[in-house]
NUBAMI-329096 format. One line per field, with one value per residue (C-alpha): residue in one letter; x, y, z. Coordinates in nm, 2 decimals. Layout:
BEGIN
residuo	(A, ...)
X	(X, ...)
Y	(Y, ...)
Z	(Z, ...)
***
This chain:
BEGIN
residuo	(X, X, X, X, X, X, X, X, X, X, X, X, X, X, X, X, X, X, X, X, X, X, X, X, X, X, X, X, X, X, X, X, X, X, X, X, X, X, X, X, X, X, X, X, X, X, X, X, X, X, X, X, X, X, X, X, X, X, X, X, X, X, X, X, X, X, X, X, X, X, X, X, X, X, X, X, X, X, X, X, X, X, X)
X	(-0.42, -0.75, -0.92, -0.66, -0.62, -0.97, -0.99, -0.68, -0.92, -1.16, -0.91, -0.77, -0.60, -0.57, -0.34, 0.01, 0.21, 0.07, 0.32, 0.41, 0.44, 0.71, 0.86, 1.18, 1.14, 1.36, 1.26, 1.56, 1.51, 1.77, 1.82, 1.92, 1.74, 1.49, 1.24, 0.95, 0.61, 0.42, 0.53, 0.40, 0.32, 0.25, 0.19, -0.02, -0.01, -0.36, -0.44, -0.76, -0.99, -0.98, -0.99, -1.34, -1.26, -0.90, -1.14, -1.38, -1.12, -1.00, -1.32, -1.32, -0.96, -0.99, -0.76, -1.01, -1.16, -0.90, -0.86, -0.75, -0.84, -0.62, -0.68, -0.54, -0.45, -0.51, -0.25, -0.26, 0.06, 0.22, 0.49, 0.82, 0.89, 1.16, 1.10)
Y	(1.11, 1.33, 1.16, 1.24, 1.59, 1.63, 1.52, 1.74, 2.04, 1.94, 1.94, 2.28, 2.48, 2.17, 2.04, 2.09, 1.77, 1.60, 1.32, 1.02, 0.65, 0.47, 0.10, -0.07, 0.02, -0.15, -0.16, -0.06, -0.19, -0.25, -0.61, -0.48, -0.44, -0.64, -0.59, -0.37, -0.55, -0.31, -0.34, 0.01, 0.27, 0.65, 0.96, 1.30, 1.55, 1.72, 2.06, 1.97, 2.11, 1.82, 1.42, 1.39, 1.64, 1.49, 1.13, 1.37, 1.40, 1.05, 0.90, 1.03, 0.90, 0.81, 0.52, 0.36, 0.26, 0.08, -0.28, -0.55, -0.35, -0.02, 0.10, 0.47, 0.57, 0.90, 0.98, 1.35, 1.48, 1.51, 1.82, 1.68, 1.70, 1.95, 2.14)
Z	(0.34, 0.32, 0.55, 0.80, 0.70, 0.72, 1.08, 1.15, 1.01, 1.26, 1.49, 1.42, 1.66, 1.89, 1.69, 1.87, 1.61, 1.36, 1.47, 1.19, 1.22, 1.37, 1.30, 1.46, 1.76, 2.06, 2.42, 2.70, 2.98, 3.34, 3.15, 2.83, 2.51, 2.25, 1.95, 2.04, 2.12, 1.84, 1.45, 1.37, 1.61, 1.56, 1.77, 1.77, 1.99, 2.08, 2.30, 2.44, 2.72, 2.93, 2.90, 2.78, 2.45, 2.38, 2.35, 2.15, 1.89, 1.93, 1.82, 1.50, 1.42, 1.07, 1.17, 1.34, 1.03, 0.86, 0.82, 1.05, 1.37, 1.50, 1.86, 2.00, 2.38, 2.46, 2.75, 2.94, 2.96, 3.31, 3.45, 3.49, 3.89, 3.93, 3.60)
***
């Protein structure tokens, strides 16, 4: 865990969620349901200037390091139409 708290003090204020990991998931979909594509996934929410500084902070994902391979997304978050 201190490499990941150390990235989150690099992070600092951006920080909105530290998130967690998730496992079990299910896809919904019109058809019905069914095991999730992903094993593990996790989140973190970022604040971030714009797209090029939230893949700033990305880079330096300490779980980019571990073994067998991990990949992130960085998404921008979107307003809700009508909110």
């Amino acid at each position: 865990m201190g490499q990941w708290m150390a990235w989150a003090g690099r992070v600092g204020e951006g920080m909105v969620d530290f998130g967690t990991p998730l496992a079990g998931g299910v896809q919904v979909t019109p058809d019905g349901t069914r095991p999730s594509a992903s094993e593990v996934v996790g989140y973190t929410l970022l604040e971030a200037e714009d797209m090029d500084a939230a893949l700033a902070l990305a880079e330096s994902h300490p779980h980019l390091t571990m073994p067998g391979g991990c990949t992130i997304e960085v998404h921008e978050a979107q307003p809700t139409p009508g909110m």
